[in-house]
C-alpha positions in Angstrom: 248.6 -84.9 25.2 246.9 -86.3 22.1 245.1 -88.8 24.6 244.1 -85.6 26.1 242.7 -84.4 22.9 241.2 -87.5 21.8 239.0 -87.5 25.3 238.0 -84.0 24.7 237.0 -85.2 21.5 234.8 -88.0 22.8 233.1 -86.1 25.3 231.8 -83.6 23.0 230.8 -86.1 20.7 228.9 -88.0 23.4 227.2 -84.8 24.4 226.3 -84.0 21.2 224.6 -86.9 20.4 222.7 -87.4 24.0 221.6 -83.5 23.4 220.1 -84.9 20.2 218.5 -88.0 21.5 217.0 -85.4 24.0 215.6 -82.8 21.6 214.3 -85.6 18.8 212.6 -86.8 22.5 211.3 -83.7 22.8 209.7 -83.5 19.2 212.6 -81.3 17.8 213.7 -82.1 14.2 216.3 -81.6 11.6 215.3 -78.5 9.1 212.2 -80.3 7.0 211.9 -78.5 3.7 208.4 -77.6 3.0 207.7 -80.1 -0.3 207.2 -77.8 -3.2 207.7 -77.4 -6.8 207.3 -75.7 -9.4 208.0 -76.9 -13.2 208.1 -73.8 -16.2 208.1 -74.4 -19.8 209.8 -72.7 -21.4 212.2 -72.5 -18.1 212.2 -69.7 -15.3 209.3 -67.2 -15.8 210.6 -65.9 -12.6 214.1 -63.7 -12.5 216.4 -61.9 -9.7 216.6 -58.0 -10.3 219.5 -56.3 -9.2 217.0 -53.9 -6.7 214.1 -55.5 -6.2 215.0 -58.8 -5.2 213.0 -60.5 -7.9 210.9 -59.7 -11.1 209.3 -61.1 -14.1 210.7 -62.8 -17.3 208.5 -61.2 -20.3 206.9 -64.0 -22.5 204.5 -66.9 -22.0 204.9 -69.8 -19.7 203.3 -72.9 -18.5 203.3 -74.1 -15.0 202.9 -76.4 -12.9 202.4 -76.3 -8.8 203.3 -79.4 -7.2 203.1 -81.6 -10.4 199.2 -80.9 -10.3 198.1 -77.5 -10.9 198.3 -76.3 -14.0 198.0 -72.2 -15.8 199.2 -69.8 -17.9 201.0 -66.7 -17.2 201.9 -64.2 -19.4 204.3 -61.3 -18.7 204.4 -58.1 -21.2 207.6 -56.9 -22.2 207.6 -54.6 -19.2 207.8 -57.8 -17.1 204.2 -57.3 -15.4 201.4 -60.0 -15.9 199.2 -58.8 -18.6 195.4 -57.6 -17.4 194.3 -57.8 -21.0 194.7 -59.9 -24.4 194.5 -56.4 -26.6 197.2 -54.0 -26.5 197.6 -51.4 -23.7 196.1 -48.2 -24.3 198.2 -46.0 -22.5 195.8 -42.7 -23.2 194.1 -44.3 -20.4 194.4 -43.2 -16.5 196.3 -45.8 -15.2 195.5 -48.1 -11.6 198.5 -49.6 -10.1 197.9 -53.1 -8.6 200.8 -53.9 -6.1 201.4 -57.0 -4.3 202.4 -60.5 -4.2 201.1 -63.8 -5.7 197.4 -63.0 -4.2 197.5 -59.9 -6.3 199.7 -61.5 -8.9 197.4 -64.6 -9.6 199.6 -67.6 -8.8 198.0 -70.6 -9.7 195.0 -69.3 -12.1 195.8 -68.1 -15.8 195.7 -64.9 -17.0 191.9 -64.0 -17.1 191.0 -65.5 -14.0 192.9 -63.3 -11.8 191.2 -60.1 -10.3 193.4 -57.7 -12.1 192.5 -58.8 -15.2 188.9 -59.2 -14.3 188.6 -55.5 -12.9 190.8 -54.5 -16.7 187.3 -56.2 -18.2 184.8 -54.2 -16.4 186.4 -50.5 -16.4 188.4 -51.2 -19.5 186.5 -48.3 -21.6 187.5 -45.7 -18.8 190.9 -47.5 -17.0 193.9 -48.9 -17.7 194.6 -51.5 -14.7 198.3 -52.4 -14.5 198.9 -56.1 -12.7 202.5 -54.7 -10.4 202.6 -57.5 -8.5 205.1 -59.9 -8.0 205.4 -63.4 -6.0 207.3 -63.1 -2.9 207.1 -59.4 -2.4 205.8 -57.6 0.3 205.1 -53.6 0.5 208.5 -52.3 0.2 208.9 -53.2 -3.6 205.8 -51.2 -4.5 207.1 -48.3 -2.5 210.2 -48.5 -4.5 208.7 -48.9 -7.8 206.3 -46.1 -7.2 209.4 -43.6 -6.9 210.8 -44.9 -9.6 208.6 -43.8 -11.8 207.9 -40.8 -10.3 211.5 -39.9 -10.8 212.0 -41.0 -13.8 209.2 -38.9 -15.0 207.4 -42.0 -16.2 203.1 -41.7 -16.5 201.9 -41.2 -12.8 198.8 -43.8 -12.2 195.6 -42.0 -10.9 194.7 -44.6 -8.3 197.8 -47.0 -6.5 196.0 -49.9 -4.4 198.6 -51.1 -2.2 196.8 -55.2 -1.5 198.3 -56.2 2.2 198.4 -59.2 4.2 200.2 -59.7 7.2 202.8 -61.8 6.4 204.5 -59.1 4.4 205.4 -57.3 7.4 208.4 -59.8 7.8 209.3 -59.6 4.0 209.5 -55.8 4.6 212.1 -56.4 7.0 213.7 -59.3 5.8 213.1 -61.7 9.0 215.5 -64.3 9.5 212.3 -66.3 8.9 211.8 -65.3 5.5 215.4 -65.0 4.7 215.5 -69.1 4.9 212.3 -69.2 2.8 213.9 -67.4 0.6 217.2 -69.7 0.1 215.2 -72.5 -0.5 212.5 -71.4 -3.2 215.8 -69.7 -4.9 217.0 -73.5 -5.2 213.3 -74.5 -6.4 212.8 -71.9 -8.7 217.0 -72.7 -10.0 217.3 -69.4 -9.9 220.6 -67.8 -10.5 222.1 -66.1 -7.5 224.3 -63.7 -9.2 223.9 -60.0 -9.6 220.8 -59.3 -7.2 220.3 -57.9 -4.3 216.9 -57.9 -1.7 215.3 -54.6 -0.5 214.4 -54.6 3.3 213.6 -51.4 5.7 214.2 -51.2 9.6 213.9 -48.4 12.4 216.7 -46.4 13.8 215.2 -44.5 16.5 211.1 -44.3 14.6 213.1 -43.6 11.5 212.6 -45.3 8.7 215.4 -47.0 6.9 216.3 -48.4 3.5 218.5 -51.1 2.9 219.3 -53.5 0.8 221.6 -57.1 0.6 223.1 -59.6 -1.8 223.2 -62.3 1.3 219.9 -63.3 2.3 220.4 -66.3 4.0 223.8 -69.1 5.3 222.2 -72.0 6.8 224.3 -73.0 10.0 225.9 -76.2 9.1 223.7 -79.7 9.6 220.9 -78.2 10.1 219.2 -80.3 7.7 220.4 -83.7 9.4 221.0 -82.4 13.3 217.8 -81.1 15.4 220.4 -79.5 17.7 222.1 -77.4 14.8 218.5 -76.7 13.2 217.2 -75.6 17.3 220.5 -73.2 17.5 219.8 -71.5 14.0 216.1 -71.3 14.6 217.1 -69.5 18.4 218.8 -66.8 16.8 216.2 -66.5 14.1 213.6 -65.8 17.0 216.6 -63.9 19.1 216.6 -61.9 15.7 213.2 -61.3 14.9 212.7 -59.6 18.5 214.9 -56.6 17.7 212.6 -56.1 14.9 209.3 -54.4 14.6 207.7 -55.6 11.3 204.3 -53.9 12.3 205.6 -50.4 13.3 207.8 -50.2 10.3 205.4 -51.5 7.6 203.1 -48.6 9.2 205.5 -46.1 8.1 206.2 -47.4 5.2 202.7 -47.0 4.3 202.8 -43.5 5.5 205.9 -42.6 3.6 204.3 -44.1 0.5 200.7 -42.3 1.3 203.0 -39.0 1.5 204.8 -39.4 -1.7 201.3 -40.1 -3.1 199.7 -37.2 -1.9 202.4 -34.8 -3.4 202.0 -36.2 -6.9 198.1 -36.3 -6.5 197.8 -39.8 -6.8 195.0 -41.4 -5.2 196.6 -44.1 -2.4 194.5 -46.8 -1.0 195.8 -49.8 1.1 193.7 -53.1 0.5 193.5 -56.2 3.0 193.2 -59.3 1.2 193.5 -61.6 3.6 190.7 -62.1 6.9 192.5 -61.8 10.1 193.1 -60.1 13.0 196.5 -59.1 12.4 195.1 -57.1 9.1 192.3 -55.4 11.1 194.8 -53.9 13.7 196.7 -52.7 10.9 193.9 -50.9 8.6 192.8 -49.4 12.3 196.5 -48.3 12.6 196.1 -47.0 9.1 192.5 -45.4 9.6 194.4 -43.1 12.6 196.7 -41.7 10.4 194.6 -41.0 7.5 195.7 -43.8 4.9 192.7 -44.3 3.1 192.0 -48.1 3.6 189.8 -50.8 1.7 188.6 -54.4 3.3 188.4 -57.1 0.5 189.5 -59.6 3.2 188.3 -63.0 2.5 189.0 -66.3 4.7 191.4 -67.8 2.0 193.7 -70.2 4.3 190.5 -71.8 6.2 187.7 -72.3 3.2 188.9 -74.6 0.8 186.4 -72.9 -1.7 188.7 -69.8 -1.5 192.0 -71.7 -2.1 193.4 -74.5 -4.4 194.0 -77.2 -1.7 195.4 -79.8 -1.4 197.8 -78.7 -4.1 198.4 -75.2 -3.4 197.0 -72.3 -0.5 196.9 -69.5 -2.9 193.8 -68.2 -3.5 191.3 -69.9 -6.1 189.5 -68.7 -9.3 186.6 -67.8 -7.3 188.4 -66.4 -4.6 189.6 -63.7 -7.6 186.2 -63.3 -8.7 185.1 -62.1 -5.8 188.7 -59.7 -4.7 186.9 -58.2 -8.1 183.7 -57.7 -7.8 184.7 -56.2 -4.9 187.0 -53.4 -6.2 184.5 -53.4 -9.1 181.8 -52.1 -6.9 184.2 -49.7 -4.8 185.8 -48.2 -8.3 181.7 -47.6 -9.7 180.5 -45.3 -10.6 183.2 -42.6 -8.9 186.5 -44.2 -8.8 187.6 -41.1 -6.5 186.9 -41.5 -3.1 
């Protein structure tokens, strides 16, 4: 019997590693982590929230992308990235900015990103409030949007909503993005305790809202095995099927235009990023009467608009001109 057993054992073994000589043949690897880092002083300018998924520490920090790029951030204590060096005059009508690092500014300091820059040029009329986050997609900005509407916070005049296709899957939560998200946790050392991630899905064209405290488990060897990193990546894409990103980031924006309209708050949804995917969605959008905006600029392929090699996130003149942009659309009427 245990000779039995042993055999067994040896023949799955031998499989196991012929099926990997076979798939490294084939140009299959073990998990490759995309090289990244990220160095704060003081430490972790970045925080989980226990809705949200992730949020702002208030104070000022220096960073550094991939032990090259170097800026300043600095976060108010409402944990937003300041648009201004002088203190917020709240008198003002307010314009929400929501979005991820585009909007946020990763990689340029504080006055370089377009948030800021628009603050500058409507500053005597505006207050411009900087909302965005890195690694959120639509969802948060719906949710924070409620919030303060029902917490009978001051209601913004004007909400841009800044889109780019890949936050369709962190809408959702892909499987896809739920990995990403494991890993920049562990880059970022942040603490994994007492959050949990927003995400939406359909149940029959209804919109859902859910939330989790597990985003990811990485199936075991995937980082050393091509076969065990192949089986987790099949049911990622097995996963990802059942899910319509696209059709439920469309309602989202449509639930969020809705909730807008009933508060009289202007709602505008903003492609940032030059692509076809955005252009099918702002058509989408056009057919159901979401006001829409196209800022769109090339940023992955001109290396003008981003900070390669050291990081793809848009450049200091790629800001300048996301502003001078909204600039123009916000002058003389910002009331379209």
């Amino acid at each position: 019997m245990k000779r039995k057993i042993l055999e067994v054992i040896i023949i799955l073994l031998l499989t196991f590693l012929l099926a990997e000589i076979v798939l490294r043949l084939l140009g299959y690897q073990p998990y490759i982590q995309e090289e990244f880092t990220i160095q704060t002083h003081p430490k972790s300018s970045m925080v989980l929230h226990p809705s949200l998924g992730m949020g702002l520490r208030p104070g000022t920090f220096n960073i550094t992308l991939n032990k090259a790029l170097k800026y300043k951030v600095t976060h108010n204590k409402d944990s937003l990235r300041i648009t201004s060096n002088t203190i917020e005059d709240l008198a003002k009508p307010q314009i929400h900015f929501h979005g991820c690092s585009f909007t946020y500014g990763m990689g340029v300091n504080d006055h370089q990103t377009f948030p800021f820059l628009v603050q500058q040029a409507l500053g005597d009329h505006y207050l411009i409030k900087n909302i965005a986050v890195p690694g959120y997609g639509n969802l948060q900005g719906y949710l924070r949007t409620k919030s303060i509407i029902e917490t009978n916070q001051e209601k913004p005049k004007i909400i841009f909503a800044f889109y780019a296709p890949f936050h369709q899957e962190r809408n959702v939560l892909s499987s896809n993005f739920r990995a990403q998200m494991y890993y920049n946790f562990s880059v970022l050392s942040l603490d994994k305790i007492s959050y949990s991630y927003p995400f939406i899905s359909l149940d029959n064209e209804d919109l859902v809202f859910q939330e989790t405290k597990n985003i990811y488990n990485p199936i075991f060897g995937k980082k050393n095995f091509a076969i065990m990193n192949a089986i987790q990546e099949s049911i990622h894409s097995f996963k990802n099927k059942r899910i319509s990103a696209h059709q439920s980031t469309l309602l989202l924006f449509e639930k969020w235009n809705q909730l807008c309209q009933e508060e009289e708050i202007e709602f505008i949804v903003a492609s940032i990023l030059k692509d076809d995917e955005s252009q099918f969605m702002l058509e989408a959008l056009k057919e159901k009467d979401v006001k829409t905006l196209d800022i769109a600029l090339d940023i992955l392929n001109d290396n003008q608009l981003n900070q390669l090699p050291y990081d793809s996130h848009p450049s200091e003149l790629a800001h300048q001109i996301y502003a001078e942009q909204l600039i123009n659309y916000l002058q003389p009427n910002p009331f379209h």
